[in-house]
Residue frames as a rotation matrix with the C-alpha (Angstrom) as fourth column:
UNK 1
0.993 0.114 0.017 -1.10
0.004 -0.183 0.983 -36.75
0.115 -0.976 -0.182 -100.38
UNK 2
0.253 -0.953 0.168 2.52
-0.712 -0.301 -0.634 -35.69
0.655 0.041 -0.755 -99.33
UNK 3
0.046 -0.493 -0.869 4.84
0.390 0.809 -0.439 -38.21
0.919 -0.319 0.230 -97.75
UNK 4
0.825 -0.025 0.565 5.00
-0.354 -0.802 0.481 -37.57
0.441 -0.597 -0.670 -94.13
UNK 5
-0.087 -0.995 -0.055 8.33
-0.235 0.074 -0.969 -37.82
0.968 -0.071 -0.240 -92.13
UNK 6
0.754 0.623 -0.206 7.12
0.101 0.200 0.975 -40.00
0.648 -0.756 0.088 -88.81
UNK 7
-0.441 -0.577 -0.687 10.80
0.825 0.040 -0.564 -39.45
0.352 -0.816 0.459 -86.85
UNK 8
0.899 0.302 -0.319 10.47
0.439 -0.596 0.673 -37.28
0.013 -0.744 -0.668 -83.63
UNK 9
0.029 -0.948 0.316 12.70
0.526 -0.254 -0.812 -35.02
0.850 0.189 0.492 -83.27
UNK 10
0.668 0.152 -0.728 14.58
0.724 0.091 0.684 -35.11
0.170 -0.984 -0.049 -79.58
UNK 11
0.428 -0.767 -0.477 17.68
0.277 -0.391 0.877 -33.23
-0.860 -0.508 0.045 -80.03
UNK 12
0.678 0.392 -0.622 19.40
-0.440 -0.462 -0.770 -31.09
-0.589 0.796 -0.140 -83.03
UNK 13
-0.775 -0.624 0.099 21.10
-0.480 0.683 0.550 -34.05
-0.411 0.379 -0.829 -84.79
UNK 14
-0.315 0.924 0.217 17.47
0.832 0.379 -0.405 -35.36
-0.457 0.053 -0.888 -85.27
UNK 15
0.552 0.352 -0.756 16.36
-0.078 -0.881 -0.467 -31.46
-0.830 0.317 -0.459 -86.61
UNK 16
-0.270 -0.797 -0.540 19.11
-0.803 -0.124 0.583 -31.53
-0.532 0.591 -0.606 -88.81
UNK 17
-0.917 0.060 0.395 18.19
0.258 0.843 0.472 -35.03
-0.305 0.535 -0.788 -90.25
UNK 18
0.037 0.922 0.385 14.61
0.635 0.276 -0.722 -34.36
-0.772 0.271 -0.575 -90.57
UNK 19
0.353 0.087 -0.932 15.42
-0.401 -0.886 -0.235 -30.98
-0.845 0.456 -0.278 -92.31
UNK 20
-0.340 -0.784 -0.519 17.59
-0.878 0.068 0.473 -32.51
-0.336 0.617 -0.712 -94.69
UNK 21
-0.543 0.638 0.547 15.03
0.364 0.765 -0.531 -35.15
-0.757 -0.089 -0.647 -95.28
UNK 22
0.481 0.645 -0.594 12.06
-0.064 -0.650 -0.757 -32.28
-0.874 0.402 -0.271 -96.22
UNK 23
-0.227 -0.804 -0.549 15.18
-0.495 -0.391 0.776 -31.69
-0.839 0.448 -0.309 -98.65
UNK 24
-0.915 -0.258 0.311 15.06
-0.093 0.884 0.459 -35.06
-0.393 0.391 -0.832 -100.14
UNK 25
-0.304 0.900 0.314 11.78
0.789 0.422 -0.446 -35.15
-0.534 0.112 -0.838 -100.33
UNK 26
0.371 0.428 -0.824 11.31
-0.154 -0.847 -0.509 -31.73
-0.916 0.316 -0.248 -102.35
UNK 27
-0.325 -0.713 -0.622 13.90
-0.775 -0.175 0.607 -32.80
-0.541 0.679 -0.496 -104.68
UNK 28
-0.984 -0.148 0.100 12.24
-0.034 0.705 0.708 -35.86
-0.175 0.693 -0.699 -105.19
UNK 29
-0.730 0.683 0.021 8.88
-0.482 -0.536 0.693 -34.20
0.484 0.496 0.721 -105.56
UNK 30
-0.388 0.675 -0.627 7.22
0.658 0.680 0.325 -36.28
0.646 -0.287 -0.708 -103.08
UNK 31
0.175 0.844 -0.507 6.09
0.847 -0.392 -0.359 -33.22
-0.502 -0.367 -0.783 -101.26
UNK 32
0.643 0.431 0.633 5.05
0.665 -0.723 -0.184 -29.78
0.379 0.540 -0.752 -102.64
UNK 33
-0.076 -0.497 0.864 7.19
0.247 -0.849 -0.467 -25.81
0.966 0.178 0.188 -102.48
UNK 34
-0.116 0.415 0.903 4.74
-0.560 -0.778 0.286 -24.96
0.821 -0.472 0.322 -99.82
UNK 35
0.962 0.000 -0.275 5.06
0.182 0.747 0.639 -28.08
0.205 -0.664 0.719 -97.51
UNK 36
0.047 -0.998 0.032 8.87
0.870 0.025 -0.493 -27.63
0.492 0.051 0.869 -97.67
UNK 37
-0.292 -0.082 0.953 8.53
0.065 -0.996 -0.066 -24.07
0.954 0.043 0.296 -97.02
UNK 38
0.505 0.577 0.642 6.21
-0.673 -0.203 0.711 -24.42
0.541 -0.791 0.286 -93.59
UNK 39
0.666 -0.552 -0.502 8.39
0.731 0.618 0.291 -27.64
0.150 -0.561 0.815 -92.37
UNK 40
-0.350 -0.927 0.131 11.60
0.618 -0.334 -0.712 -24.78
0.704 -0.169 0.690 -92.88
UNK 41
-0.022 0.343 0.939 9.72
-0.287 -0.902 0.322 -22.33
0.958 -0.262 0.119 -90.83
UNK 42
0.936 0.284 -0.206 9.05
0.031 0.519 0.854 -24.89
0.350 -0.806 0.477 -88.12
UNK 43
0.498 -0.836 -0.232 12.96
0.828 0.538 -0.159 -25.31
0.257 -0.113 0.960 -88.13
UNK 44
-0.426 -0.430 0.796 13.62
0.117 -0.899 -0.423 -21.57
0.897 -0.087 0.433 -87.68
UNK 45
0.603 0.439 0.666 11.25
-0.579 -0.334 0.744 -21.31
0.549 -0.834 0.053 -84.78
UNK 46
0.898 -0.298 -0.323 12.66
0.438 0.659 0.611 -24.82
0.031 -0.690 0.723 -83.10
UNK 47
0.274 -0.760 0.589 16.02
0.715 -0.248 -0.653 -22.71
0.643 0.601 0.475 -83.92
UNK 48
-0.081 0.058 0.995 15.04
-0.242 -0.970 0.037 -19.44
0.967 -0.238 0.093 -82.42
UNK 49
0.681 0.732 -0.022 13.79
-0.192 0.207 0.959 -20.66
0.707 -0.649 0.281 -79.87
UNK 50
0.642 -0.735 -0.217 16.91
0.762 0.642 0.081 -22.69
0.080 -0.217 0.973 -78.59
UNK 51
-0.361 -0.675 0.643 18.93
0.465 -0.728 -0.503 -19.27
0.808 0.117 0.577 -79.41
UNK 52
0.261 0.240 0.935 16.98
-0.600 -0.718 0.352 -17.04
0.756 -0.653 -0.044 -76.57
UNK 53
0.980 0.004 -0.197 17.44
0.126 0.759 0.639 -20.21
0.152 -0.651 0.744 -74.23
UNK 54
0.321 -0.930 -0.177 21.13
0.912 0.354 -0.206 -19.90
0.255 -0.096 0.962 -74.67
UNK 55
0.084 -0.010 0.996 20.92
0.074 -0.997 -0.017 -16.02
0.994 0.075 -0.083 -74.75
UNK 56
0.628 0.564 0.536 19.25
-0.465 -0.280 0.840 -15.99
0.624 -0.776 0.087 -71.46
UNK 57
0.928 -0.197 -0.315 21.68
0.362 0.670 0.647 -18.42
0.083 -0.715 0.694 -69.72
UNK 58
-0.382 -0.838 0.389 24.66
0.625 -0.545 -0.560 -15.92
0.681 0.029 0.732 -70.87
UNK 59
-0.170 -0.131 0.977 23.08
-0.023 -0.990 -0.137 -13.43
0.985 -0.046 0.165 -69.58
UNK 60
0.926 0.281 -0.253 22.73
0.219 0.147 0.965 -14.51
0.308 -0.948 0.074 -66.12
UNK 61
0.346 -0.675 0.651 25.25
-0.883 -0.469 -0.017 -15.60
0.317 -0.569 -0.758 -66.06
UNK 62
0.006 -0.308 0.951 25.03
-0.842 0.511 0.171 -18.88
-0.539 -0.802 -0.257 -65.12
UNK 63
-0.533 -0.334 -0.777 26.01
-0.821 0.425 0.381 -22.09
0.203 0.841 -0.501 -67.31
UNK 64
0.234 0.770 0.593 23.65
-0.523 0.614 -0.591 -24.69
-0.819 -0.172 0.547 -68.16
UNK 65
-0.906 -0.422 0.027 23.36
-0.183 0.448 0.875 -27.60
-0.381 0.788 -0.484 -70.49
UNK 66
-0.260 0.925 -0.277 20.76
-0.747 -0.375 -0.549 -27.63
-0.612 0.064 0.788 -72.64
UNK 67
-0.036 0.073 0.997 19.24
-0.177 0.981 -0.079 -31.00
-0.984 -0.179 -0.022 -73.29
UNK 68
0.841 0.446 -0.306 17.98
-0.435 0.222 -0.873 -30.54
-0.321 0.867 0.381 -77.18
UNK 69
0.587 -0.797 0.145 21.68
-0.802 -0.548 0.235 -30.48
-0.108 -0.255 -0.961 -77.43
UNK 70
0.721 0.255 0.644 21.86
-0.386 0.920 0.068 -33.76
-0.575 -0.298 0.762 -76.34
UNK 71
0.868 0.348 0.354 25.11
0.157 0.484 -0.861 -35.64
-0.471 0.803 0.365 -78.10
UNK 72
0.421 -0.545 0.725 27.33
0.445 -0.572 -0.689 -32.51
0.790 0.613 0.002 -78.67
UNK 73
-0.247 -0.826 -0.506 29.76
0.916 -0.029 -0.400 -31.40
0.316 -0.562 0.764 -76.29
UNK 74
-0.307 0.455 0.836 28.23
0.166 -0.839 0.518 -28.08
0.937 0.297 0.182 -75.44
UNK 75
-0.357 0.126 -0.925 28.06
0.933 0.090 -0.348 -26.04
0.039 -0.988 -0.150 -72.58
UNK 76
0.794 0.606 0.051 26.55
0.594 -0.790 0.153 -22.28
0.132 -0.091 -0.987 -72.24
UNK 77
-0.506 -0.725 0.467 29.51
0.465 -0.685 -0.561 -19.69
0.727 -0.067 0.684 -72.65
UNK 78
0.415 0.536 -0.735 29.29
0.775 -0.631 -0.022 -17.45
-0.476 -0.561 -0.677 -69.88
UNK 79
0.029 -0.266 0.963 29.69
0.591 -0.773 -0.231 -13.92
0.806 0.576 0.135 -71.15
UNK 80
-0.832 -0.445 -0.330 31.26
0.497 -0.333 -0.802 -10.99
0.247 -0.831 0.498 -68.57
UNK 81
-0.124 0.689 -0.715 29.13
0.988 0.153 -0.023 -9.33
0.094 -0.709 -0.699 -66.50
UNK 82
-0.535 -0.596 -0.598 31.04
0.287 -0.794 0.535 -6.07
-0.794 0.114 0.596 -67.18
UNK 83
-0.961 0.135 -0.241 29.99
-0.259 -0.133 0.957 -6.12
0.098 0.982 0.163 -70.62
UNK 84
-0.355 0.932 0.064 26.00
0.723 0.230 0.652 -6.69
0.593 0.278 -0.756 -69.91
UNK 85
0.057 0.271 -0.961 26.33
0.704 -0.693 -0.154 -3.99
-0.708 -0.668 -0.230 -67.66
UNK 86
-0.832 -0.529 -0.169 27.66
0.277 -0.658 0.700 -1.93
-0.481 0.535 0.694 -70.60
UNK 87
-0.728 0.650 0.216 25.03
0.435 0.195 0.879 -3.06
0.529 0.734 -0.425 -73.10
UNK 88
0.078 0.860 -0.505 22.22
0.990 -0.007 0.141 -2.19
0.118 -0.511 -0.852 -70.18
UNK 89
-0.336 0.044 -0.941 23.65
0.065 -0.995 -0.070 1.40
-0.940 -0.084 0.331 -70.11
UNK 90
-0.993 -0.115 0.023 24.11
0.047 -0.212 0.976 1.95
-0.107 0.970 0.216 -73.70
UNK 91
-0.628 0.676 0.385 20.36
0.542 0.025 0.840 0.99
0.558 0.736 -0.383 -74.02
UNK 92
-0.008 0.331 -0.943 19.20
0.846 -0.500 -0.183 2.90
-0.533 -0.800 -0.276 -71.03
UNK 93
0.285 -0.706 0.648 21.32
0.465 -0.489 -0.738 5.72
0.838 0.512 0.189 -73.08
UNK 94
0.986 -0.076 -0.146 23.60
0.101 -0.420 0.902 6.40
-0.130 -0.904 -0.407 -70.31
């Protein structure tokens, strides 16, 4: 049976440790290729995710902190309005 790894993870200081756990634990063979492999996948999604979240708050427009965050100085960049108008032609093709 593969060691399991019982921290929650609240915020991405905690993602970052657990990953880097999984590590530890592949290297020392206490869990399997394919356990490693589905924990890293989990970490891309919890990843992705978190990326559209920040996407979406440029693109309003409007600046938010975003709790996972939690820890790290971090604030939503706002990005110009000008320039998402552009992008919205361009793909329009206008």
């Amino acid at each position: 049976m593969a060691k399991r790894i019982s921290k929650s993870v609240k915020n991405i200081a905690d993602l970052r440790r657990h990953a880097l756990d999984t590590l530890d634990m592949l290297v020392n063979g206490d869990i399997d290729v394919e356990d490693a492999h589905a924990a890293s996948e989990l970490y891309k999604d919890v990843m992705g995710t978190l990326k559209v979240e920040v996407d979406y708050y440029k693109a309003i427009g409007k600046p938010r902190e975003i709790a996972f965050f939690d820890g790290i100085e971090t604030e939503v960049e706002m990005i110009d309005q000008e320039q998402v108008k552009r992008l919205e032609n361009k793909w329009k093709g206008e």
